[in-house]
N, CA, C and O atoms as CSV, one atom per row, in Angstrom:
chain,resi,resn,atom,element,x,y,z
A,1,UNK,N,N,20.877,-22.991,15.635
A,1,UNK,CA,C,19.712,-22.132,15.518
A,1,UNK,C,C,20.179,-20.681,15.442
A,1,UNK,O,O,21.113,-20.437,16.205
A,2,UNK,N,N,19.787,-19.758,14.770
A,2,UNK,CA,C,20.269,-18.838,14.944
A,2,UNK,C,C,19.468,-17.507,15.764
A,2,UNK,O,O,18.244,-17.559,15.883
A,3,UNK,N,N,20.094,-16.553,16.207
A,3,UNK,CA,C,20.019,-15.747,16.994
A,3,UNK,C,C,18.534,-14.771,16.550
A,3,UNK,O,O,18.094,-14.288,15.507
A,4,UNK,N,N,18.160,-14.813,17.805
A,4,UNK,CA,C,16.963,-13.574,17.617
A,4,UNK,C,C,16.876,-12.562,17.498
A,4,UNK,O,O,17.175,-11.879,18.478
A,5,UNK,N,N,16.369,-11.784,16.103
A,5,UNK,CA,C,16.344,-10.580,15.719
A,5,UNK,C,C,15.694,-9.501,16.466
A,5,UNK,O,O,15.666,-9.990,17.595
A,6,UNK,N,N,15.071,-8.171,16.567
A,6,UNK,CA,C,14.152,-7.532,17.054
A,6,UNK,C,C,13.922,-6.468,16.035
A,6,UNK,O,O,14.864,-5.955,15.432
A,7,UNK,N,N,12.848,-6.179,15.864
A,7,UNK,CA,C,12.467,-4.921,15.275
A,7,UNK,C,C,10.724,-4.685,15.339
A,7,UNK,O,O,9.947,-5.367,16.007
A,8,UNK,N,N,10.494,-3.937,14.764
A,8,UNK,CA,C,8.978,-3.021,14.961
A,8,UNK,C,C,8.466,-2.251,13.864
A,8,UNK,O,O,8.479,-2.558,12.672
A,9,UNK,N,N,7.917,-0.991,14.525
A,9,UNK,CA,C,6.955,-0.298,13.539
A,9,UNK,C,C,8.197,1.039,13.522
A,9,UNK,O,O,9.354,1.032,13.944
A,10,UNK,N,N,7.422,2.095,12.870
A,10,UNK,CA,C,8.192,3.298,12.607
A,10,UNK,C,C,7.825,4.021,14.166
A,10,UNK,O,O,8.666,4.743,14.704
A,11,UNK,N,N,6.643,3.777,14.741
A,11,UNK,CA,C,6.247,4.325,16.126
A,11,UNK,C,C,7.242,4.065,17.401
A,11,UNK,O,O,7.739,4.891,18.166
A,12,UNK,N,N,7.349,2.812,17.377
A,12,UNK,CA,C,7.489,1.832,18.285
A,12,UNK,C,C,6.633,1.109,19.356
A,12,UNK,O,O,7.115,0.468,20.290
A,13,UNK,N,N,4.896,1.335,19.044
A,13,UNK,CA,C,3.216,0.905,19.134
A,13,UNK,C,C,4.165,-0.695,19.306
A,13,UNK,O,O,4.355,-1.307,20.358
A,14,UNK,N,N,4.608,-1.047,18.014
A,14,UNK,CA,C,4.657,-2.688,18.062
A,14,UNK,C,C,5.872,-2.674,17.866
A,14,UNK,O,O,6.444,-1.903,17.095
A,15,UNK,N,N,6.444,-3.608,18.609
A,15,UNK,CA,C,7.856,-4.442,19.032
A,15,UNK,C,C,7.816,-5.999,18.745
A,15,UNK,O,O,6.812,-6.672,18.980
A,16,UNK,N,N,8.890,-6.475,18.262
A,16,UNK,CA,C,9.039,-8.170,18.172
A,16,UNK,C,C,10.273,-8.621,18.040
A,16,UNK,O,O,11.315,-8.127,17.608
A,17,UNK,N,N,10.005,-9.549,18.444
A,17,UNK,CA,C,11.268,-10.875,18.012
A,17,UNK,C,C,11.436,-12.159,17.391
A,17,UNK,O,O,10.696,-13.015,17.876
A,18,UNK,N,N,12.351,-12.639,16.262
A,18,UNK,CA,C,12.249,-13.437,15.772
A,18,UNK,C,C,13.368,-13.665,15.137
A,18,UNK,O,O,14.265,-12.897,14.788
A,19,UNK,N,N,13.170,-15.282,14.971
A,19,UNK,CA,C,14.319,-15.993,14.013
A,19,UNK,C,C,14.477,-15.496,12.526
A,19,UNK,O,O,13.453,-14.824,12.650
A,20,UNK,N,N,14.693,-15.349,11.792
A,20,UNK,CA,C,15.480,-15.314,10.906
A,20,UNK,C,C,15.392,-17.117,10.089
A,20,UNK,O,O,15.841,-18.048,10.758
A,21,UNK,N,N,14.767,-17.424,8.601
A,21,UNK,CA,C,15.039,-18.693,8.373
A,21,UNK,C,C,15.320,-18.438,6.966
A,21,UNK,O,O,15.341,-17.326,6.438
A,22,UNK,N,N,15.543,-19.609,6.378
A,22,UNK,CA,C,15.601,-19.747,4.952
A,22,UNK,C,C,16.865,-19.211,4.274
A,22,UNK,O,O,17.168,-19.789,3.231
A,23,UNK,N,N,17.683,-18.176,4.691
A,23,UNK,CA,C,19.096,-17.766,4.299
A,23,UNK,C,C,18.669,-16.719,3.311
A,23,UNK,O,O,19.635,-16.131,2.825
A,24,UNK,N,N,17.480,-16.313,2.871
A,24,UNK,CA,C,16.833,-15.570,1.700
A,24,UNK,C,C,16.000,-14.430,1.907
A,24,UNK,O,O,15.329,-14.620,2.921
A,25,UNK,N,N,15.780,-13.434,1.430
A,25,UNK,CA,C,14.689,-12.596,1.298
A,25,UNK,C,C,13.939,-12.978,0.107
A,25,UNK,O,O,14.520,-13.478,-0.856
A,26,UNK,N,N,12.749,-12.781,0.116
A,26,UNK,CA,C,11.614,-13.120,-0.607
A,26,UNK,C,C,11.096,-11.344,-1.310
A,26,UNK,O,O,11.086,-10.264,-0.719
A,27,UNK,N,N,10.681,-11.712,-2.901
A,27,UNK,CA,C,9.599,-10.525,-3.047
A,27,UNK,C,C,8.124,-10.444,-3.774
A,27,UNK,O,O,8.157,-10.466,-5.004
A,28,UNK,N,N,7.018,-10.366,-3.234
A,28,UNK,CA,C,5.995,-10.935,-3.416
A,28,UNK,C,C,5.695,-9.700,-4.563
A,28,UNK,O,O,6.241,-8.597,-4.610
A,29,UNK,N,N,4.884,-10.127,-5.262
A,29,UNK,CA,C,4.580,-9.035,-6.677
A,29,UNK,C,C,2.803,-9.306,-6.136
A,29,UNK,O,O,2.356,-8.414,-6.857
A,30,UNK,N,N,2.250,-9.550,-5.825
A,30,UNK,CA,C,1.043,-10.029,-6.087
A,30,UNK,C,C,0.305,-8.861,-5.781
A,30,UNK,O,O,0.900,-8.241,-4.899
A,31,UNK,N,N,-0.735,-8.297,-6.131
A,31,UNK,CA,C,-1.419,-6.863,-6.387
A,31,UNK,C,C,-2.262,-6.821,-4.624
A,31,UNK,O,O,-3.029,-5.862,-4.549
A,32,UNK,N,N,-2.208,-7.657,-3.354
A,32,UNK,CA,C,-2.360,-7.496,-2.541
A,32,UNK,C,C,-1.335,-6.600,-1.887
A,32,UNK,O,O,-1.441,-5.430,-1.521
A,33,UNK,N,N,-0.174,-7.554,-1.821
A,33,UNK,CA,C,1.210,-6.939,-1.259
A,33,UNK,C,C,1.541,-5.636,-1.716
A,33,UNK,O,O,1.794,-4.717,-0.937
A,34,UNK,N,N,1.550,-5.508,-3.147
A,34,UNK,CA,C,1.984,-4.233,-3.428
A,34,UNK,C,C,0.859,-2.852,-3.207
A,34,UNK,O,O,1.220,-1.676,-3.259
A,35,UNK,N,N,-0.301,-3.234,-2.999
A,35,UNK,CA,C,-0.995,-2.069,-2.527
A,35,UNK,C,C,-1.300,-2.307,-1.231
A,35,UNK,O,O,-2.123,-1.543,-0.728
A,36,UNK,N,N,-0.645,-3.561,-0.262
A,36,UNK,CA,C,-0.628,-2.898,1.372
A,36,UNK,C,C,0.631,-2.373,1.503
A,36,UNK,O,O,0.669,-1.320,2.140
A,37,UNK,N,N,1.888,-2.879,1.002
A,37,UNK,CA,C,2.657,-1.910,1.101
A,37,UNK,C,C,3.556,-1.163,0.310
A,37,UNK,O,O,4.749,-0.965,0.540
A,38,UNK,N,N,2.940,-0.802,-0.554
A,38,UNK,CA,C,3.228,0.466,-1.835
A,38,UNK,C,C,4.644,0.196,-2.473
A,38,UNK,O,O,5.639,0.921,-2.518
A,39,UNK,N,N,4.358,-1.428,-3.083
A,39,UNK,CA,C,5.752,-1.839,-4.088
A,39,UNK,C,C,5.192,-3.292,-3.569
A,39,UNK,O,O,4.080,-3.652,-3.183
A,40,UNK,N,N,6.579,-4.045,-3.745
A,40,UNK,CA,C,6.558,-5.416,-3.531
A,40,UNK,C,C,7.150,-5.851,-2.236
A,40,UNK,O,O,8.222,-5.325,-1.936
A,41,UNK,N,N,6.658,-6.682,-1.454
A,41,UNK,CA,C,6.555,-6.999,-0.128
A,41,UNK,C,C,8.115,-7.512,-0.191
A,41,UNK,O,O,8.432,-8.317,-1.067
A,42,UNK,N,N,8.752,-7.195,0.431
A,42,UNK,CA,C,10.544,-7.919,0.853
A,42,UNK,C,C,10.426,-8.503,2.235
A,42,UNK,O,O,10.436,-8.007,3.361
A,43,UNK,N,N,10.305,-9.772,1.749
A,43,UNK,CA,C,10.595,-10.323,3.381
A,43,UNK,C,C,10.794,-11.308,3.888
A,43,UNK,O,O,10.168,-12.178,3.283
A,44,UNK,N,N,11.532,-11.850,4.993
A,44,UNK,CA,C,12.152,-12.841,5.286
A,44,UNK,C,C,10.849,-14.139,6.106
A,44,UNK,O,O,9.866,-13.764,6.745
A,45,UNK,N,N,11.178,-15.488,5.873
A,45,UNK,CA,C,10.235,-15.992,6.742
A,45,UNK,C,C,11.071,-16.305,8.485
A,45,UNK,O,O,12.263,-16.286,8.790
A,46,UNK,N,N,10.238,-16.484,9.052
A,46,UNK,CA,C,10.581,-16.372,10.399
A,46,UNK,C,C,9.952,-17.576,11.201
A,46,UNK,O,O,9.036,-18.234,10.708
A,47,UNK,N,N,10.424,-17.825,12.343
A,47,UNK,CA,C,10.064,-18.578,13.315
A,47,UNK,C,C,10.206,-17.645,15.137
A,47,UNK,O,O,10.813,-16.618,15.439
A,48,UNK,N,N,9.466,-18.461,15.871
A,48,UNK,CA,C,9.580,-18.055,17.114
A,48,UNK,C,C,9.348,-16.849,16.874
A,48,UNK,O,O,10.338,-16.155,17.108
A,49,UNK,N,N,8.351,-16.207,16.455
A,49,UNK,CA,C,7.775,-14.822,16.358
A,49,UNK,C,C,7.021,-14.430,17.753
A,49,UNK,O,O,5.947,-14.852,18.182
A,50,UNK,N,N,7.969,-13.447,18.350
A,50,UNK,CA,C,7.039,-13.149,19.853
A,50,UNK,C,C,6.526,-11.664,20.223
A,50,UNK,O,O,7.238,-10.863,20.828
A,51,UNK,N,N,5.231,-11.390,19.799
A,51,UNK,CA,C,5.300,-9.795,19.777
A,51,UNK,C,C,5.023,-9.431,21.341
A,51,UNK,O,O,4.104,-9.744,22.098
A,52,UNK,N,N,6.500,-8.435,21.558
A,52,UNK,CA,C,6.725,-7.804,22.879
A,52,UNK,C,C,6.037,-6.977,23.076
A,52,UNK,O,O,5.888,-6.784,24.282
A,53,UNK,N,N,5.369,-6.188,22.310
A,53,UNK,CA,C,4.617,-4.782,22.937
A,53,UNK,C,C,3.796,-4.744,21.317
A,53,UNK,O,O,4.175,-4.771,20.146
A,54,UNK,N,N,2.364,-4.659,22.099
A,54,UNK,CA,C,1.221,-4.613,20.711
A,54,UNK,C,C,0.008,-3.514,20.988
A,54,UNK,O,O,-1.195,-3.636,20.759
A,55,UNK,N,N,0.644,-2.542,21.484
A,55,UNK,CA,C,-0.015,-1.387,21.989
A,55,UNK,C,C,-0.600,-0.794,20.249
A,55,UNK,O,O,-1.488,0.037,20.443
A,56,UNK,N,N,-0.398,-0.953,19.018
A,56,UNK,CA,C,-0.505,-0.766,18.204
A,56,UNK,C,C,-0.998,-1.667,16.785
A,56,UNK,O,O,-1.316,-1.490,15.609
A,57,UNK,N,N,-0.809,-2.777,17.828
A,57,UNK,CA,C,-0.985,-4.113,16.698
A,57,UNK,C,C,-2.140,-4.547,15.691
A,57,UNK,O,O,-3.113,-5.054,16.248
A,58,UNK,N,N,-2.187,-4.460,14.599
A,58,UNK,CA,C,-3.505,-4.327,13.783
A,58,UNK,C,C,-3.356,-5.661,13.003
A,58,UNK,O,O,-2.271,-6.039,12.560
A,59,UNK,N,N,-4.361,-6.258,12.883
A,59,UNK,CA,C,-4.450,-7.756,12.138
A,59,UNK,C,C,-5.768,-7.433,10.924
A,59,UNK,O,O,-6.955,-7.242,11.185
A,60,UNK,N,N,-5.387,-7.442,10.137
A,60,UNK,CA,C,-6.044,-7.749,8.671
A,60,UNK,C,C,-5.968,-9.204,8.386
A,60,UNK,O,O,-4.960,-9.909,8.380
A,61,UNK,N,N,-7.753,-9.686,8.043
A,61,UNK,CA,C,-8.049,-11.030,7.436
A,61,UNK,C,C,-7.915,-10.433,5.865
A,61,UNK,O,O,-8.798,-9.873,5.215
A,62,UNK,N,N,-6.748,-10.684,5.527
A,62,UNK,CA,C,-6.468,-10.655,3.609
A,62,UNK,C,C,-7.323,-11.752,3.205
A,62,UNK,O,O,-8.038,-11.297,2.312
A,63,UNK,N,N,-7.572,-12.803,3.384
A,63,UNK,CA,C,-7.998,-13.647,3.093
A,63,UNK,C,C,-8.712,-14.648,3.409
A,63,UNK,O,O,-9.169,-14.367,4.517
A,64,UNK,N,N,-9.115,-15.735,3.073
A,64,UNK,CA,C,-9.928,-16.956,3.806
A,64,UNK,C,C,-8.690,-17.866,4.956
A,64,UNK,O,O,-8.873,-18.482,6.005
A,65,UNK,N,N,-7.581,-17.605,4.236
A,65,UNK,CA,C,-6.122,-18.738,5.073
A,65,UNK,C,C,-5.178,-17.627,5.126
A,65,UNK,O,O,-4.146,-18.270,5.313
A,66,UNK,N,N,-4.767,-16.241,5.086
A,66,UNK,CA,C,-3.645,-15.406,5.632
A,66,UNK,C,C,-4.343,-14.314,6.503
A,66,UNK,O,O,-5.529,-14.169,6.799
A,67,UNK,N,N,-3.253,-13.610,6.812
A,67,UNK,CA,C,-3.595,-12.285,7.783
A,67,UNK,C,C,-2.229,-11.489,7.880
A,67,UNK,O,O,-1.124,-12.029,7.914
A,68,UNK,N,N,-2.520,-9.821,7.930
A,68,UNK,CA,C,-1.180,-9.101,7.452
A,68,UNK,C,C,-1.313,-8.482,8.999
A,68,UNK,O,O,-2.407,-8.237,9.508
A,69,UNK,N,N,-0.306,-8.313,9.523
A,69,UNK,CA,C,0.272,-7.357,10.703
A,69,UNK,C,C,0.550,-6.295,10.276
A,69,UNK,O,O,1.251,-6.103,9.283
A,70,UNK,N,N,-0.070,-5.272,11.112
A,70,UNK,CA,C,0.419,-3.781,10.815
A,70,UNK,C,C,0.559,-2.857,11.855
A,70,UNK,O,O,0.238,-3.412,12.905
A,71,UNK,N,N,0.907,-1.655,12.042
A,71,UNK,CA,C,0.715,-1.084,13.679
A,71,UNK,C,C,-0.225,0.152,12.830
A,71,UNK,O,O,0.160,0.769,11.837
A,72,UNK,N,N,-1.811,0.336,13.666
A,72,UNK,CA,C,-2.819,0.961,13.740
A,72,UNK,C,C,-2.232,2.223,13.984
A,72,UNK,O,O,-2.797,3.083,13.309
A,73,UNK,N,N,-1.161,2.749,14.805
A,73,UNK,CA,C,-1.014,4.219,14.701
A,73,UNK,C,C,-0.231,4.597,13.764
A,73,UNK,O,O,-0.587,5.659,13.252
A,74,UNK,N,N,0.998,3.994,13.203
A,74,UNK,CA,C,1.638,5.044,12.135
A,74,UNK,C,C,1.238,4.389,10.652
A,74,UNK,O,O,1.125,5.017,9.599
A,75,UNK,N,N,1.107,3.361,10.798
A,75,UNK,CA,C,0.627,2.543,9.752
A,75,UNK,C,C,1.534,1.459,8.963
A,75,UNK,O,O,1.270,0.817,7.946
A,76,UNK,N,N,2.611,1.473,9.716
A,76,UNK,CA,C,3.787,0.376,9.019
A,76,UNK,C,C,2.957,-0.793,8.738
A,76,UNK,O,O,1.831,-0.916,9.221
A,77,UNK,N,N,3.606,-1.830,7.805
A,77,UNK,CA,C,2.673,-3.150,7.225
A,77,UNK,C,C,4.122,-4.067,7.649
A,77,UNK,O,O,5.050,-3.983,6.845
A,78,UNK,N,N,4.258,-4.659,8.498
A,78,UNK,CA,C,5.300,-5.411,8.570
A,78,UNK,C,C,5.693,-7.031,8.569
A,78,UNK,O,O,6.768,-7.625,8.487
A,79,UNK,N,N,4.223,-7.485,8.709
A,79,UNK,CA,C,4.135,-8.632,8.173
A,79,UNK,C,C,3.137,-9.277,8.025
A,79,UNK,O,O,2.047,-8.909,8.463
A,80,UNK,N,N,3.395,-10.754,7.142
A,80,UNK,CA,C,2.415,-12.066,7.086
A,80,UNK,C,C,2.281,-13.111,7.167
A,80,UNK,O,O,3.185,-13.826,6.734
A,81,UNK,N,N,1.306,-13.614,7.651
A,81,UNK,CA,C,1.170,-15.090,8.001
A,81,UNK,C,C,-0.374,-15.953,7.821
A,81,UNK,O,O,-1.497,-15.583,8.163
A,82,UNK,N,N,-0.134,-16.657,7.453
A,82,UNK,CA,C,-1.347,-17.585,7.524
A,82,UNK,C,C,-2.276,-18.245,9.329
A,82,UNK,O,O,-1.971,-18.399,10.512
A,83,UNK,N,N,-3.242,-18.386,8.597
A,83,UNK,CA,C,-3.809,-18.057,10.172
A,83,UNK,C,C,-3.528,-19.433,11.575
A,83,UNK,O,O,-3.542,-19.383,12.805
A,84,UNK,N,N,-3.232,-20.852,10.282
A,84,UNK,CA,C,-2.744,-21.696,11.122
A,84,UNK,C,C,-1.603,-21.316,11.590
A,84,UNK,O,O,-1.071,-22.337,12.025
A,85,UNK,N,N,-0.785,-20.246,11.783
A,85,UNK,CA,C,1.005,-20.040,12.271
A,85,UNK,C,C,1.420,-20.846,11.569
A,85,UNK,O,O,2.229,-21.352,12.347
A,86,UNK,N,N,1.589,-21.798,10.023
A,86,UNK,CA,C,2.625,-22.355,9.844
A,86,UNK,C,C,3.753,-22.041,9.112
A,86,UNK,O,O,4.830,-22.637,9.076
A,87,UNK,N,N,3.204,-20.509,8.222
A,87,UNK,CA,C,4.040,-19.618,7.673
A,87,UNK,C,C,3.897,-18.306,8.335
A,87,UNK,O,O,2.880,-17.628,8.488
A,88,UNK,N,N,5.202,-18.063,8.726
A,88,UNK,CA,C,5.355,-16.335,9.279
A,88,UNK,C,C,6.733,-15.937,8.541
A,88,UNK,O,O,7.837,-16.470,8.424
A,89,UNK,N,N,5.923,-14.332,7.948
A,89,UNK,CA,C,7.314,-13.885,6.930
A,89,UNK,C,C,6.804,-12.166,7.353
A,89,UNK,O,O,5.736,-11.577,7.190
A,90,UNK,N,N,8.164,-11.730,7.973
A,90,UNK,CA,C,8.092,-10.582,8.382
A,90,UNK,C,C,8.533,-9.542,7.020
A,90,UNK,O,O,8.613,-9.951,5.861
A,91,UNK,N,N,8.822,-7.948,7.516
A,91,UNK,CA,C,8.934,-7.336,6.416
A,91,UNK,C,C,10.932,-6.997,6.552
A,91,UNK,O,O,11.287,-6.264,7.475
A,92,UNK,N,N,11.726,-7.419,5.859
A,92,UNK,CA,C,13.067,-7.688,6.008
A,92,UNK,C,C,13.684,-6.258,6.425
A,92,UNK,O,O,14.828,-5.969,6.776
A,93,UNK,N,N,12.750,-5.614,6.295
A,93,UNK,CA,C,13.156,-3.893,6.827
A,93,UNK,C,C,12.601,-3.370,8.182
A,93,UNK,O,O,13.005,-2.337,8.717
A,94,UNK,N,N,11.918,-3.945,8.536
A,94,UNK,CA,C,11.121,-3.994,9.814
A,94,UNK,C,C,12.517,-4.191,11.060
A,94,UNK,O,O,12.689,-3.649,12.151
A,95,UNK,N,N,13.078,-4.887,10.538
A,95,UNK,CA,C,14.030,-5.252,11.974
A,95,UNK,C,C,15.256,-4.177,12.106
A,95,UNK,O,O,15.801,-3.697,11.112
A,96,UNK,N,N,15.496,-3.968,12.978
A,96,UNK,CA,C,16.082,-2.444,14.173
A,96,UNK,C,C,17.592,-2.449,13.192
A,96,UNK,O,O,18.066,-1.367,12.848
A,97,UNK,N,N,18.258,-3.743,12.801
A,97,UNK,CA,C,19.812,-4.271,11.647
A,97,UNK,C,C,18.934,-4.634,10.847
A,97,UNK,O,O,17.836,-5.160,10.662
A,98,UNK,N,N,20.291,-3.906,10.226
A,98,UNK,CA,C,19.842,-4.183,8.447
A,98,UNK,C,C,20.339,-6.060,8.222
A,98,UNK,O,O,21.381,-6.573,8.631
A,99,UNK,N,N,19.488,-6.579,7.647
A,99,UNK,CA,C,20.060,-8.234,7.099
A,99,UNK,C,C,20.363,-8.356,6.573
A,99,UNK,O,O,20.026,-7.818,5.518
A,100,UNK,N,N,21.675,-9.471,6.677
A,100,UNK,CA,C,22.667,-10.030,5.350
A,100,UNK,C,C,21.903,-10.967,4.319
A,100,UNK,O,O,22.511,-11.442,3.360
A,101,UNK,N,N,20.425,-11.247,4.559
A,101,UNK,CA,C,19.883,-12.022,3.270
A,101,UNK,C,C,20.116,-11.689,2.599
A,101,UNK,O,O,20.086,-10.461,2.677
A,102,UNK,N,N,20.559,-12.196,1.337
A,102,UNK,CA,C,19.910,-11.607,-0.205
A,102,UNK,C,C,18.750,-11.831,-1.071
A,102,UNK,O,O,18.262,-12.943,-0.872
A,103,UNK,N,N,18.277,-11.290,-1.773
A,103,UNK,CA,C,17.202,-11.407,-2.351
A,103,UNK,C,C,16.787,-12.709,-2.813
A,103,UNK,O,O,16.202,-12.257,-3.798
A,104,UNK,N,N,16.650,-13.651,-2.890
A,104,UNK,CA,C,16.491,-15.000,-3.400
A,104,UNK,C,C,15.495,-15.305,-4.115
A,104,UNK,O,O,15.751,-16.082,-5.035
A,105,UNK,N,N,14.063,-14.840,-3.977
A,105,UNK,CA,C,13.160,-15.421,-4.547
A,105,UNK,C,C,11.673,-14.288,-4.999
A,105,UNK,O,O,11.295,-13.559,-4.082
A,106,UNK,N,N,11.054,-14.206,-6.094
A,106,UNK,CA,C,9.944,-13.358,-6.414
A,106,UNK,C,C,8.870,-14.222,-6.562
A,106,UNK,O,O,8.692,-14.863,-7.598
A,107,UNK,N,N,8.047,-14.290,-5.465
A,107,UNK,CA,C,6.367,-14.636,-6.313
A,107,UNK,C,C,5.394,-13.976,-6.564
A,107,UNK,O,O,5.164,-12.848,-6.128
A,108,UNK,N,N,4.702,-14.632,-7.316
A,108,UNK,CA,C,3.764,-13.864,-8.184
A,108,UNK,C,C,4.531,-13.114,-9.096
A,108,UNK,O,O,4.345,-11.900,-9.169
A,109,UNK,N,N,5.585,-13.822,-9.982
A,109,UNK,CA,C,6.616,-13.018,-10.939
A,109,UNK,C,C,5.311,-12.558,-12.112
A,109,UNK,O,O,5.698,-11.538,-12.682
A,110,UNK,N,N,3.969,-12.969,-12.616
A,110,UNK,CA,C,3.336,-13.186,-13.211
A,110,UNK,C,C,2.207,-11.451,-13.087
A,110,UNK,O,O,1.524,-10.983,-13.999
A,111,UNK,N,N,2.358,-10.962,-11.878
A,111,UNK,CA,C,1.674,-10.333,-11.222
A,111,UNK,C,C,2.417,-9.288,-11.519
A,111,UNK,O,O,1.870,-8.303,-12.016
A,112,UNK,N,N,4.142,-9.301,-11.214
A,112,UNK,CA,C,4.890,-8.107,-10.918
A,112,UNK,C,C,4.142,-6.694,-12.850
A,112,UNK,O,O,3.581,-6.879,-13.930
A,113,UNK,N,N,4.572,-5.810,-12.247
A,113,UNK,CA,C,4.067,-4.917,-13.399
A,113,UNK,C,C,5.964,-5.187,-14.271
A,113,UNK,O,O,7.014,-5.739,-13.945
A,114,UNK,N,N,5.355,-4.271,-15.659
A,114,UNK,CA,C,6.531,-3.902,-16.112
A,114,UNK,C,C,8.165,-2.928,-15.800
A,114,UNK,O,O,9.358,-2.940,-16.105
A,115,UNK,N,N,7.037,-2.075,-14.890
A,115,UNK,CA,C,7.778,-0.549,-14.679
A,115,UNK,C,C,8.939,-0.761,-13.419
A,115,UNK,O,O,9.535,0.161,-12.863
A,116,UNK,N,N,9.045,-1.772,-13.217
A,116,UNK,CA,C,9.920,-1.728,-12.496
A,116,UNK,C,C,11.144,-3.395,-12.091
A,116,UNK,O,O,10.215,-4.202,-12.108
A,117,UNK,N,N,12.404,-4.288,-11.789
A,117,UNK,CA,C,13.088,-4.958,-12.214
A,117,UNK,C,C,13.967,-5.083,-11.125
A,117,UNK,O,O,14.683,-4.090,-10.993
A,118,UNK,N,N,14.192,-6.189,-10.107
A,118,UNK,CA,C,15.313,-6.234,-9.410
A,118,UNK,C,C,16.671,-6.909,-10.350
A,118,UNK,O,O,16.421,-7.552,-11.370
A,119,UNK,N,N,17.635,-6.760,-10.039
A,119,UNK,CA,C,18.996,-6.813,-10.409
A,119,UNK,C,C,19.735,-8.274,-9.489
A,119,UNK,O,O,19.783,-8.548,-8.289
A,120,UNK,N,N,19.982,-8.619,-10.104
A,120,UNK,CA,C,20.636,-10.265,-9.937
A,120,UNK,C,C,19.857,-11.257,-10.575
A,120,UNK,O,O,18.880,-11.093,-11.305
A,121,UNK,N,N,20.555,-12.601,-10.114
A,121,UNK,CA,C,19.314,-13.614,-10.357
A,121,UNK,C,C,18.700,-14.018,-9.323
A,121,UNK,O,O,19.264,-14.198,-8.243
A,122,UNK,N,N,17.430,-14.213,-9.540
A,122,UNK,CA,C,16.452,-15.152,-8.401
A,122,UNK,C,C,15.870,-15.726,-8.977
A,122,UNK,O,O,15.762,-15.574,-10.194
A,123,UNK,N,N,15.040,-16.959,-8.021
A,123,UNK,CA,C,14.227,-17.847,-8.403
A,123,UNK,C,C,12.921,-17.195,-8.444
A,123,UNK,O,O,12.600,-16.551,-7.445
A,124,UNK,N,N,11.674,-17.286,-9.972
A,124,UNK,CA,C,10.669,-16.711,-9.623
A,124,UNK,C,C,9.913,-17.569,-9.992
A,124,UNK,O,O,10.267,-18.385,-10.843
A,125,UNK,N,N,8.560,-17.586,-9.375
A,125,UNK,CA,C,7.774,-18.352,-9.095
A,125,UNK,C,C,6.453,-17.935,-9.380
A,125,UNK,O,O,6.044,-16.947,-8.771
A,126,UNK,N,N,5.654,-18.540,-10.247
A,126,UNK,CA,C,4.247,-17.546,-9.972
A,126,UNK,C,C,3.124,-17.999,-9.543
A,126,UNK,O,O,3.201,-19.181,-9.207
A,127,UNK,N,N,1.847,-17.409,-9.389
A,127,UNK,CA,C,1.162,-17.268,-8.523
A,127,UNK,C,C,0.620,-18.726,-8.348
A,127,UNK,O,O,0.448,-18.963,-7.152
A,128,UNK,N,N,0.386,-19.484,-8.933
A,128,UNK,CA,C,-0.069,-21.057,-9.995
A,128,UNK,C,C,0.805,-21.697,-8.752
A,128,UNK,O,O,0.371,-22.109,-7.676
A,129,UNK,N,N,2.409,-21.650,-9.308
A,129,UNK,CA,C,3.357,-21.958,-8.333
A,129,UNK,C,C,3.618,-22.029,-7.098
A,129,UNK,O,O,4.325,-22.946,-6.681
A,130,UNK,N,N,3.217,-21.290,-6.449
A,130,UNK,CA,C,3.311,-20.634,-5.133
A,130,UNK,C,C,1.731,-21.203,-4.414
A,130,UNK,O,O,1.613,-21.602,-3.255
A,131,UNK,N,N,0.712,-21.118,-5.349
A,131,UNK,CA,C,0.099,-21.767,-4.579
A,131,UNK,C,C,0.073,-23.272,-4.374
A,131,UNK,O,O,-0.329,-23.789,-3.332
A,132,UNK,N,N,0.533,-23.963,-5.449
A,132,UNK,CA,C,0.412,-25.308,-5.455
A,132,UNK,C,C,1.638,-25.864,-4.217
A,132,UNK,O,O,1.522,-26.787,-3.412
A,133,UNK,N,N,2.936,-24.813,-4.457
A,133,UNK,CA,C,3.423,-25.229,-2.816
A,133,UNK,C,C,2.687,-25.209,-1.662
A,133,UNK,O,O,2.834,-26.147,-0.879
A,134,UNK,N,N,1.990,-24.402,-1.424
A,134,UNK,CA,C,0.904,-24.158,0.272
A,134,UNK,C,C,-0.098,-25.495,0.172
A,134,UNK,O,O,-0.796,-25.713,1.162
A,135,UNK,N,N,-0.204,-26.401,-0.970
A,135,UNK,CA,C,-1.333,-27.364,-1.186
A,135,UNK,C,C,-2.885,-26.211,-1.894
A,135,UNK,O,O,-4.049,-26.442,-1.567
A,136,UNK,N,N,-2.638,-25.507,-2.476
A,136,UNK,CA,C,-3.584,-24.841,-3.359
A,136,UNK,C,C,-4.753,-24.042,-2.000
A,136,UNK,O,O,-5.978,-24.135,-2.080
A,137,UNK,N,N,-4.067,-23.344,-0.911
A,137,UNK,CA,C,-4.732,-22.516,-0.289
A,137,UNK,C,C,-4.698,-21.105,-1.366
A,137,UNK,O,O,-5.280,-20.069,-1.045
């Protein structure tokens, strides 16, 4: 299993801890992500997510089945999850060390705009895609 990360907001309102899964960073293109947090969401999924201090903690219903974490005073967007807990994917910059993931995967490649292009290869996936993995939530 591997070791528990920690990181937070730009304040330090909200504090957490968590696993680290999948060996990958993720980048979501989908026109939610990129206008909560101004580009495309980078981020790792996680387990054993335990928020230590939520003096700041803000929960957005995005949807009918997700919800985005954010801290109410400075305004960081640091992560998401669906409301059953069975996906939690933090923001890969959020944590206090920088992570050895690499970029692995884009969804909503369909969504991403033109004006902008990560560098390597990844697997991309689009929105069609991505939902039919969750069972079409």
């Amino acid at each position: 299993m591997t070791e528990a990360k920690s990181g937070g907001c730009c304040c330090g309102a909200v504090r957490f801890t968590a696993r680290v899964k999948g060996g990958h960073m993720d980048a979501c293109h989908c026109t939610t992500c990129r206008q909560w947090s101004a580009g495309p969401f980078m981020g790792v999924e996680v387990s054993d997510l335990v928020i230590e201090k939520d003096t700041g903690l803000g929960v957005w219903e995005s949807s009918e089945w997700a919800e985005r974490l954010f801290c109410k005073l400075c305004g960081s967007s640091f992560g998401y999850r669906t409301r059953d807990g069975s996906f939690v994917t933090l923001s890969a910059f959020a944590f206090d060390e920088p992570l050895s993931e690499p970029l692995g995967v884009e969804v909503y490649i369909d969504s991403k705009p033109a004006t902008y292009a990560f560098a390597g290869e990844t697997k991309k996936m689009t929105g069609a895609e991505l939902m039919a993995m969750f069972g079409g939530n």
